[in-house]
C-alpha positions as CSV (number, residue, x, y, z in Angstrom):
1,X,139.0,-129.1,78.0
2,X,138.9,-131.6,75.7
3,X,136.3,-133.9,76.9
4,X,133.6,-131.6,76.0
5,X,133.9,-132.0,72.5
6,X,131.7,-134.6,70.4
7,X,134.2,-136.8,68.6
8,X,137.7,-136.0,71.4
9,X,137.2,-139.2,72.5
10,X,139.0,-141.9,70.2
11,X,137.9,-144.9,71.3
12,X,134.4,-143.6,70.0
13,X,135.3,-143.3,66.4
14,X,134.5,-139.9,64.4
15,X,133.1,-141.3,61.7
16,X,129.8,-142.4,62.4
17,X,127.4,-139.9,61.2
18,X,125.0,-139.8,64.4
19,X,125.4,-140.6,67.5
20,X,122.8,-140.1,70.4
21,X,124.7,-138.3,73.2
22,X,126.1,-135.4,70.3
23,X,124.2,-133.3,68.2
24,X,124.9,-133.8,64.1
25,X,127.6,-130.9,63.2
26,X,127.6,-130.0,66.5
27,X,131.2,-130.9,67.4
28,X,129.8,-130.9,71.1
29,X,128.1,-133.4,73.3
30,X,124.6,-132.8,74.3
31,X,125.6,-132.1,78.3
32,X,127.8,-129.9,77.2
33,X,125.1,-127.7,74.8
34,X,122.8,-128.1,78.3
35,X,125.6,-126.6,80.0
36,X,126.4,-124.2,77.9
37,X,122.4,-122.8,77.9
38,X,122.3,-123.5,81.3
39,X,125.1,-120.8,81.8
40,X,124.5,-119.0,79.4
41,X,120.9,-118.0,81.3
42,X,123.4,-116.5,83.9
43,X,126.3,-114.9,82.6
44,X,127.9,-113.2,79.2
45,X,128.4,-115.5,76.4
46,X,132.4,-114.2,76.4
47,X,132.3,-115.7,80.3
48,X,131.2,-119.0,79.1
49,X,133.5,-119.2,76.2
50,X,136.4,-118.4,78.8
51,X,135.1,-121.3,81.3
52,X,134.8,-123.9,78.4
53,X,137.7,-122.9,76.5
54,X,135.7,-122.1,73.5
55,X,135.6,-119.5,71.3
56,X,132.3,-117.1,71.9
57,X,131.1,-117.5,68.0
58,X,130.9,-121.0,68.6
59,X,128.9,-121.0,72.0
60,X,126.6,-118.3,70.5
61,X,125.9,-120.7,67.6
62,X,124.6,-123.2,69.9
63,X,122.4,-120.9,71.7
64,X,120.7,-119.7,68.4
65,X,120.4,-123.4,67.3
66,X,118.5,-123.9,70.6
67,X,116.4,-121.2,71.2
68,X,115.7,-121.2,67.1
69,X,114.2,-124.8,67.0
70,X,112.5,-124.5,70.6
71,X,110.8,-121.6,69.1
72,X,109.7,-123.5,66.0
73,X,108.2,-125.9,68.2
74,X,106.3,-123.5,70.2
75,X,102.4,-123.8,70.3
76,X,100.5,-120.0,70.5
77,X,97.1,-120.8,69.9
78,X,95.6,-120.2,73.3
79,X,97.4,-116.8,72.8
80,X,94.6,-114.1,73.9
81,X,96.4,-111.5,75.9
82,X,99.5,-109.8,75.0
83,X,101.6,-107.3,76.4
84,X,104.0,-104.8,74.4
85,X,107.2,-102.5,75.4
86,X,110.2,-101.8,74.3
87,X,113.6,-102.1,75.6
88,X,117.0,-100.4,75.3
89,X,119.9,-101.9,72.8
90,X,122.0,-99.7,73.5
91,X,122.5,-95.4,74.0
92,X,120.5,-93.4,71.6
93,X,117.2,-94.2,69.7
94,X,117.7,-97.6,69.2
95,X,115.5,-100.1,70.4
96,X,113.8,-104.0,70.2
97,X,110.6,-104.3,71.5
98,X,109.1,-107.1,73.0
99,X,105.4,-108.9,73.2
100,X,104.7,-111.3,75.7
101,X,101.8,-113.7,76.8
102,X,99.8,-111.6,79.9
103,X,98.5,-115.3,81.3
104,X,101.6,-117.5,80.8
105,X,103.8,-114.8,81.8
106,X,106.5,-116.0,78.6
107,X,108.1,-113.7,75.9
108,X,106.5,-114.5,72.6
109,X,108.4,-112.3,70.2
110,X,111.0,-110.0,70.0
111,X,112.0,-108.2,67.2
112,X,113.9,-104.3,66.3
113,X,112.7,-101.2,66.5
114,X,109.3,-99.8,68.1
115,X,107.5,-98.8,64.8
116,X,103.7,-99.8,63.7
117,X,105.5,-102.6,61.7
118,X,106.6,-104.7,64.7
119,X,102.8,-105.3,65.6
120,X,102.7,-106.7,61.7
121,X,106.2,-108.8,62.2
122,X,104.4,-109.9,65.6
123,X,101.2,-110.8,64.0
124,X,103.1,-112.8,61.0
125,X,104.9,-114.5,64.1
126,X,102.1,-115.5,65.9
127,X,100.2,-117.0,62.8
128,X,103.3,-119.0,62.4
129,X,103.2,-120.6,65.8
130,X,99.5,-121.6,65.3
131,X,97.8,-118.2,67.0
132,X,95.5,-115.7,65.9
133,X,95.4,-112.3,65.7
134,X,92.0,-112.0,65.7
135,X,91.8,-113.8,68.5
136,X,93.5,-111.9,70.8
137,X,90.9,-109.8,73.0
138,X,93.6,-107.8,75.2
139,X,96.6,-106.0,75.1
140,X,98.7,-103.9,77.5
141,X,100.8,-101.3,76.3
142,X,101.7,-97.4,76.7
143,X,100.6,-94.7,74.8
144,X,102.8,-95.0,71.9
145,X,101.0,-93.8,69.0
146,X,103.4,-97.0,66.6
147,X,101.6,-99.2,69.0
148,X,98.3,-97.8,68.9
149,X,98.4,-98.1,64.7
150,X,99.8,-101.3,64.9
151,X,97.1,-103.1,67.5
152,X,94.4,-100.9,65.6
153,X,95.6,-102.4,62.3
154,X,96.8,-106.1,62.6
155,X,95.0,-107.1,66.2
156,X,91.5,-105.8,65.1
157,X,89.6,-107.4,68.2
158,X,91.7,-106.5,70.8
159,X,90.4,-103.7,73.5
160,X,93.4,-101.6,73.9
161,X,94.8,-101.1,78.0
162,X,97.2,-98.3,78.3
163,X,99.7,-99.5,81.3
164,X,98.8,-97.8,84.4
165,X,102.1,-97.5,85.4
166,X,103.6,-95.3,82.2
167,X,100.8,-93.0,82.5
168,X,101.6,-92.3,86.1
169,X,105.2,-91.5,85.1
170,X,103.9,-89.2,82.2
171,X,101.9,-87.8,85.2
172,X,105.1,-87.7,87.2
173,X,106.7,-85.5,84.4
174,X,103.9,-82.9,84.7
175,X,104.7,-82.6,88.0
176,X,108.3,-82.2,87.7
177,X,107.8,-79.6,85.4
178,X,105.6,-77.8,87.4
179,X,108.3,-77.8,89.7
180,X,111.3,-77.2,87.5
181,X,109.6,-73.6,86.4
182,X,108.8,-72.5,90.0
183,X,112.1,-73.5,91.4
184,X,113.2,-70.4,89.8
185,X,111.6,-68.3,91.8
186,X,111.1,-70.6,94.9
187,X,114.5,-71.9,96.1
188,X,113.2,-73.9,99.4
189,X,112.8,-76.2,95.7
190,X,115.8,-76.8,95.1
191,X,117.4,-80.9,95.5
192,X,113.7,-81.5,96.2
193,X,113.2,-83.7,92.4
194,X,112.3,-87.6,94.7
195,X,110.2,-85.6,97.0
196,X,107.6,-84.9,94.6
197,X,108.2,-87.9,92.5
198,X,108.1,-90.6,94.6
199,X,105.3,-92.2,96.4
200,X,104.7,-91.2,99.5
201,X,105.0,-94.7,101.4
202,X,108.1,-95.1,99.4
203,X,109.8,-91.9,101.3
204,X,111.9,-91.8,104.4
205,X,110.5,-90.5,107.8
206,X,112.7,-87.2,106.6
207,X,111.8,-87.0,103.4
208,X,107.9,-87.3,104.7
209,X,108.8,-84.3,107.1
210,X,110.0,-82.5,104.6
211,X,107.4,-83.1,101.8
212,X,105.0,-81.8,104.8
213,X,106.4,-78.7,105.3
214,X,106.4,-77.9,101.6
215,X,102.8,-78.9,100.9
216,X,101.5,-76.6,103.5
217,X,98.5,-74.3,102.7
218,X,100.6,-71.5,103.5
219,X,103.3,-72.1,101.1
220,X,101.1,-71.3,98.5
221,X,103.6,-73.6,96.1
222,X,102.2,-74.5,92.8
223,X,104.1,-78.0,93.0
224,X,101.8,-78.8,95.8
225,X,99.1,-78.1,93.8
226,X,100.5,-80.3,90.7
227,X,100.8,-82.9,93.3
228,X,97.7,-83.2,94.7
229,X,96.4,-83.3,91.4
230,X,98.5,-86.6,90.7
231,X,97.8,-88.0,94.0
232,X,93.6,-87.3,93.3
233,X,94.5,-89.0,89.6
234,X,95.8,-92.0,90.9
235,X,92.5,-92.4,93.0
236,X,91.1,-93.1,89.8
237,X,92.1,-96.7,90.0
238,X,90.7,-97.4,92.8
239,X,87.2,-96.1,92.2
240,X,84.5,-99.2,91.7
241,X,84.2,-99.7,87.7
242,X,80.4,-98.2,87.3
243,X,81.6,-94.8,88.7
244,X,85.3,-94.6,86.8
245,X,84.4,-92.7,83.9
246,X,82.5,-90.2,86.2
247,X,85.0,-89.9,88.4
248,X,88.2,-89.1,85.8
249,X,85.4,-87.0,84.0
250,X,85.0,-84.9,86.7
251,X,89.6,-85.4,87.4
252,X,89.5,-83.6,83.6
253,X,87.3,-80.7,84.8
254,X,88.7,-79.5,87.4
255,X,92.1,-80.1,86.1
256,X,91.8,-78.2,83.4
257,X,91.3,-75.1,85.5
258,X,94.2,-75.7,87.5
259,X,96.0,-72.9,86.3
260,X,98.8,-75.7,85.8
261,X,99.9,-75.6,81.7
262,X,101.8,-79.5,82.4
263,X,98.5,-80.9,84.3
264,X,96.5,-79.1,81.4
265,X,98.5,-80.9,78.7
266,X,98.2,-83.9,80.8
267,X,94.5,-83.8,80.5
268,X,94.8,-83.7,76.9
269,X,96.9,-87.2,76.8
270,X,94.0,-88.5,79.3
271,X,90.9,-87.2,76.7
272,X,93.1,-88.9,73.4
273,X,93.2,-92.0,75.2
274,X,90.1,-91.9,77.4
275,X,89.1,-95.5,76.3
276,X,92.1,-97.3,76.6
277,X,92.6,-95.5,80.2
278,X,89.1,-96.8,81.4
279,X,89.7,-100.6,79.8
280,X,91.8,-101.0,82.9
281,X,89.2,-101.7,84.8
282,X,87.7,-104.4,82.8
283,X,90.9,-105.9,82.0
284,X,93.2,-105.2,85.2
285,X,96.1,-105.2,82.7
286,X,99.7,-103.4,83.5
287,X,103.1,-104.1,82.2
288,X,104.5,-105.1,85.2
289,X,105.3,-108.6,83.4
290,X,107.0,-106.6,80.3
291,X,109.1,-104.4,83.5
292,X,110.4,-107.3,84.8
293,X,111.3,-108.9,81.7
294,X,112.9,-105.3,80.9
295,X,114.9,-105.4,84.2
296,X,116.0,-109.0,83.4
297,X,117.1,-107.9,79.5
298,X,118.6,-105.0,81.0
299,X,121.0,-106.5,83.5
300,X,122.2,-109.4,81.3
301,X,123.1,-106.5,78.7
302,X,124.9,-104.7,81.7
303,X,126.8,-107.7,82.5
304,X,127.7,-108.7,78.8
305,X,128.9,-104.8,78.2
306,X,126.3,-104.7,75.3
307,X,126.1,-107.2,72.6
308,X,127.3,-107.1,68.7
309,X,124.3,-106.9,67.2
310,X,120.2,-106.8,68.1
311,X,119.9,-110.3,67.0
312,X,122.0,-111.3,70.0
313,X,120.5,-109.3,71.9
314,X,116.8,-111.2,71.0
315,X,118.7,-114.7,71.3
316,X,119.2,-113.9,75.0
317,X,115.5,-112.5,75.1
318,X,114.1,-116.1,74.9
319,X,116.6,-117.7,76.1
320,X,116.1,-116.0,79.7
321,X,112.3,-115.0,79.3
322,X,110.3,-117.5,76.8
323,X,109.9,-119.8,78.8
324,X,111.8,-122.1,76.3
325,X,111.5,-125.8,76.6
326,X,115.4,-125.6,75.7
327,X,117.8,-129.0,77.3
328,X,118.8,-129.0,80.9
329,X,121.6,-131.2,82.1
330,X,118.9,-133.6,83.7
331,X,117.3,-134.0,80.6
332,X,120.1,-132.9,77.6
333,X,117.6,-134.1,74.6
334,X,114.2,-132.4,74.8
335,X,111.1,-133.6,72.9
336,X,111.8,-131.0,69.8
337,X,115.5,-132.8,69.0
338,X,113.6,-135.9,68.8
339,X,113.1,-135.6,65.2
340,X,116.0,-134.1,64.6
């Protein structure tokens, strides 16, 4: 596929040193680097390589060119509300976690491990792109003590929201230990795990019918107890902002004298990070932004069979997420090359 390639065509000359439809160094037009991160958005790198009859070290060095000067042209400063998690690069305790602008809905950073030191990378980072970290007034995380230090000690302004959505599903777990000690003794139990962990409008007609049966009175199971314990939690959300701290106050009371050790435990994780869990409803924060994003990392790792290293990894991060002013084939030389 010769055709692609910035000085195949003879008649063109290879040696002038610029031309404006290639790249300097390049070797490749600039439709064919659009193409290429056009693709690239969609598919493993190695499937690219096999369409364009390239090798895969020399399509990866045109995404990292790319993504690497967009980024250096990207503009933070309105920055105020950021949102943290961590994702998977591959089995075991390794991870890269992930910040992202709450209001623009874009990945801002991305960087290894989940420690108090990616808040300081993040911070150094945002400084870089023209933002503040004293500026920014929110953030939306979960419970992680590394991100706790780290907002405490490099975003000093921000008002901490723990994600709604991880402290249901450390909830969850309580419940599912509840249930994991009785089913010793209580085999109607047993393959019963989703019935107790999922929502109830996200169960079939059956596995409402079945649920019923178990959380009747007369069953006397302590699984229904740990779940109507979740299920008057999660009301907490809902209650109007003046009367929240009363009402999960009063969740913490009785909860503690449910005879329940997991929902006991659980109200000690609620009373550590009683401030952070009432933010929410000032701030109406949840990582359902950093989820997506997740899925989205996820799947592309999934589809590439993992990648050689975590800097790979973070190169498809913004390229798929950042919202990256990065070339299209419509328009193969954005403003950032103009200079270049």
């Amino acid at each position: 596929m010769p055709g692609h390639r910035g000085c195949a065509a003879p008649s063109m000359g290879c040696g002038r040193s610029a031309r404006a439809w290639a790249r300097p160094g390049s070797g490749f037009t600039m439709l064919f680097e659009a193409l290429a991160l056009t693709f690239a958005k969609a598919m493993p790198v190695s499937k690219v390589a096999e369409m364009t009859r390239e090798h895969d070290t020399r399509i990866w060095r045109v995404l990292e060119h790319h993504v690497h000067a967009a980024r250096d042209c990207e503009d933070f400063s309105t920055v105020g509300k950021v949102g943290m998690d961590e994702t998977s690069a591959r089995k075991g305790q390794d991870y890269v976690s992930i910040f992202a602008d709450m209001e623009l809905g874009r990945v801002l950073f991305a960087t290894e491990g989940r420690s108090a030191d990616t808040l300081a990378r993040f911070a150094t980072d945002l400084a870089e792109h023209g933002g503040d970290p004293t500026k920014i007034t929110d953030t939306s995380s979960d419970m992680s003590a590394a991100f706790i230090s780290g907002i405490g000690e490099h975003l000093p302004n921000a008002t901490m929201t723990f994600d709604r959505f991880h402290v249901a599903a450390k909830l969850s777990e309580a419940v599912n230990e509840v249930r994991r000690a009785e089913v010793k003794t209580r085999p109607e139990l047993k393959h019963t795990r989703w019935l107790w962990l999922k929502n109830w409008t996200n169960l079939s007609a059956k596995q409402q019918g079945e649920l019923h049966q178990l959380m009747r009175p007369s069953a006397q199971l302590a699984t229904a107890r740990a779940l109507r314990w979740r299920e008057d939690f999660q009301a907490f959300y809902d209650q109007d902002p003046s009367y929240a701290s009363e009402y999960l106050r009063r969740w913490c009371y009785g909860a503690k004298r449910s005879r329940l050790q997991p929902i006991k435990d659980f109200v000690t994780l609620v009373e550590k990070h009683w401030d952070g869990l009432l933010a929410w409803h000032a701030s109406r924060l949840n990582n359902g932004l950093l989820e997506g994003i997740n899925s989205l990392v996820q799947a592309a790792k999934a589809r590439a069979r993992g990648y050689r290293n975590k800097n790979k990894m973070i190169t498809i991060i913004y390229l798929t997420a950042a919202k990256l002013q990065l070339p299209t084939v419509t328009n193969p030389r954005p403003a950032y090359m103009a200079s270049r």
